[in-house]
C-alpha distance (Angstrom), angle and dihedral (degrees) to the residues before:
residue distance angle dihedral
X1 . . .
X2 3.64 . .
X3 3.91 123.5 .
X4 3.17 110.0 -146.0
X5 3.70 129.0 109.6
X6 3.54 104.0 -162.8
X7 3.93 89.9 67.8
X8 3.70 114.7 99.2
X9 3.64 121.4 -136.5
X10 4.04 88.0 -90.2
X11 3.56 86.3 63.4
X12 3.59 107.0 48.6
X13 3.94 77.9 53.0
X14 3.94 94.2 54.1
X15 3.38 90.3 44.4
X16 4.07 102.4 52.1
X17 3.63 86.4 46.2
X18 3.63 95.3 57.8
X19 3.54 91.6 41.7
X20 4.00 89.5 52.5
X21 3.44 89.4 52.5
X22 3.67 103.9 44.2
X23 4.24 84.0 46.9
X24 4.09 79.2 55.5
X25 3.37 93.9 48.7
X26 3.56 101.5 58.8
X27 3.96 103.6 -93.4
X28 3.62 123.8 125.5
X29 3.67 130.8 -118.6
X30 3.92 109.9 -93.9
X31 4.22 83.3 40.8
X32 4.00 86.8 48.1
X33 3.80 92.4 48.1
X34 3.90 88.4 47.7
X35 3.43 104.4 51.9
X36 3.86 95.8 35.5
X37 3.90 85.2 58.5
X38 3.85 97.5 44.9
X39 3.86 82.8 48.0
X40 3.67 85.4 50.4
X41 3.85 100.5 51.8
X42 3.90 95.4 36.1
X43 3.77 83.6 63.0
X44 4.19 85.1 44.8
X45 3.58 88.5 55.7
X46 3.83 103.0 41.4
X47 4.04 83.8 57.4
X48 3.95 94.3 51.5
X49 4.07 84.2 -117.0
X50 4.09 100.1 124.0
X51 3.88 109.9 112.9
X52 4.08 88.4 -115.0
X53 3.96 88.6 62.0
X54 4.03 95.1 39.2
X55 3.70 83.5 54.5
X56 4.05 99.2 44.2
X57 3.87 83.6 54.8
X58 3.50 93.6 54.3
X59 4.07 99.2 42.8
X60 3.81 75.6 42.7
X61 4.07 84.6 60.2
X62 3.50 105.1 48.6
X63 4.11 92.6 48.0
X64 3.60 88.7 54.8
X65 3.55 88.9 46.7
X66 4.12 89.0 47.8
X67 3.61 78.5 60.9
X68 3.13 117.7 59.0
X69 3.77 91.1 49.4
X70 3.98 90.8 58.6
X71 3.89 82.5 55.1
């Protein structure tokens, strides 16, 4: 199962899926976990949802709110 903490429950799903499927498929396990997590986080990132983009809204925020006080 996937490690990371920042997924939601959506993404844990997404990403055992994939990883069932690529097991199916043929793949082995390290190359299952890999490309069930890039699918995973490519999915994150189409969504704006990776901790770099949560955190360019919120710098994003304040300078807007550093703004409107020099106004």
């Amino acid at each position: 199962m996937a490690r990371n903490n920042h997924w939601d429950q959506d993404d844990q799903k997404q990403y055992q899926h994939v990883h069932d499927s690529e097991v199916d498929r043929g793949q082995d396990e390290r190359a299952a976990e890999r490309i069930a997590a890039a699918t995973v986080n490519k999915q994150r990132t189409r969504e704006g949802r990776t901790l770099r983009q949560e955190q360019e809204r919120r710098d994003q925020g304040k300078d807007d709110k550093k703004d409107d006080k020099k106004d």
